[in-house]
C-alpha positions in Angstrom: -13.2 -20.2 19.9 -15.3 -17.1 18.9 -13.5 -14.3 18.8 -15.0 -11.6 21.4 -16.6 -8.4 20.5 -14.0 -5.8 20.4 -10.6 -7.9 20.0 -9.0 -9.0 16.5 -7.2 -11.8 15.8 -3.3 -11.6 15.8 0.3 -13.8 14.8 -2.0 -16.4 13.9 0.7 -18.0 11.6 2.6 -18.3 14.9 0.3 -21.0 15.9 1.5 -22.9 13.0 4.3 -25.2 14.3 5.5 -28.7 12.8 8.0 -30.0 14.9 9.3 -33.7 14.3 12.0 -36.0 15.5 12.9 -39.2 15.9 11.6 -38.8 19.8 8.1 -37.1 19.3 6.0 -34.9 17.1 4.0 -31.7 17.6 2.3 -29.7 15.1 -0.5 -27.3 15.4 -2.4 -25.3 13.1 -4.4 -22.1 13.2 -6.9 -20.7 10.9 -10.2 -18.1 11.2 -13.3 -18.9 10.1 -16.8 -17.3 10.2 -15.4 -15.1 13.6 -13.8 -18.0 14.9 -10.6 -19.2 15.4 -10.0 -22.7 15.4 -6.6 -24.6 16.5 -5.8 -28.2 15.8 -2.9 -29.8 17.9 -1.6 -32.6 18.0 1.4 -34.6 20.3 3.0 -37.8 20.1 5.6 -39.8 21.8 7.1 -42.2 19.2 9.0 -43.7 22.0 8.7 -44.9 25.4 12.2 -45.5 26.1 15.4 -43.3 25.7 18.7 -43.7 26.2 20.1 -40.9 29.2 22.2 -39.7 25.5 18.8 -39.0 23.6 16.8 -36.8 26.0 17.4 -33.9 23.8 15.2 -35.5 21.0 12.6 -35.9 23.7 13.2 -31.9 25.1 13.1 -30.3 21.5 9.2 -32.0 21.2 8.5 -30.9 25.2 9.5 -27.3 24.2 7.6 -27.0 21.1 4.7 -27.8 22.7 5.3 -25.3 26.3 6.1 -22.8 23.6 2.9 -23.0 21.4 1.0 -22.4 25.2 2.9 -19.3 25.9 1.9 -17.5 22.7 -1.1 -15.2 22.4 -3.8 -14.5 19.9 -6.5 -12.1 20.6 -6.1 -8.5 21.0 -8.1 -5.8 21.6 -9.3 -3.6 18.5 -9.1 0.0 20.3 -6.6 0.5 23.4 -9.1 2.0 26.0 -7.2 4.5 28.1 -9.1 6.3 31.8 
């Protein structure tokens, strides 16, 4: 993604996640490069059964990933007031 006129890049080591279980996987990675961010992500499902007792494993994956999508990363450079 290029980065827009005006806005600087921010928390990018936020976007850096390596979650890994038994159930799933998600990891994600974040770096800037020539006034571009670029992300890497990746999910998998090691499974496709659980038992009703290991839904958590599944859950800790699912919420890793919701959690990297709620997270922002641009920003703009000057607050602009009216």
């Amino acid at each position: 993604m290029k980065i827009p006129d005006g806005y600087t890049v921010s928390g990018l080591k936020n976007f850096n996640i390596n979650f890994d279980n038994e159930a799933g996987q998600f990891s994600s990675d974040a770096k800037e490069e020539n006034g571009h961010v670029v992300l890497s992500c990746k999910k998998v499902y090691k499974k496709n059964y659980l038992p009703a007792k290991d839904w958590g494993l599944l859950v800790g994956m699912l919420d890793a990933a919701y959690n990297f999508t709620q997270k922002q990363l641009l920003q703009p450079s000057v607050l602009m007031t009216k």
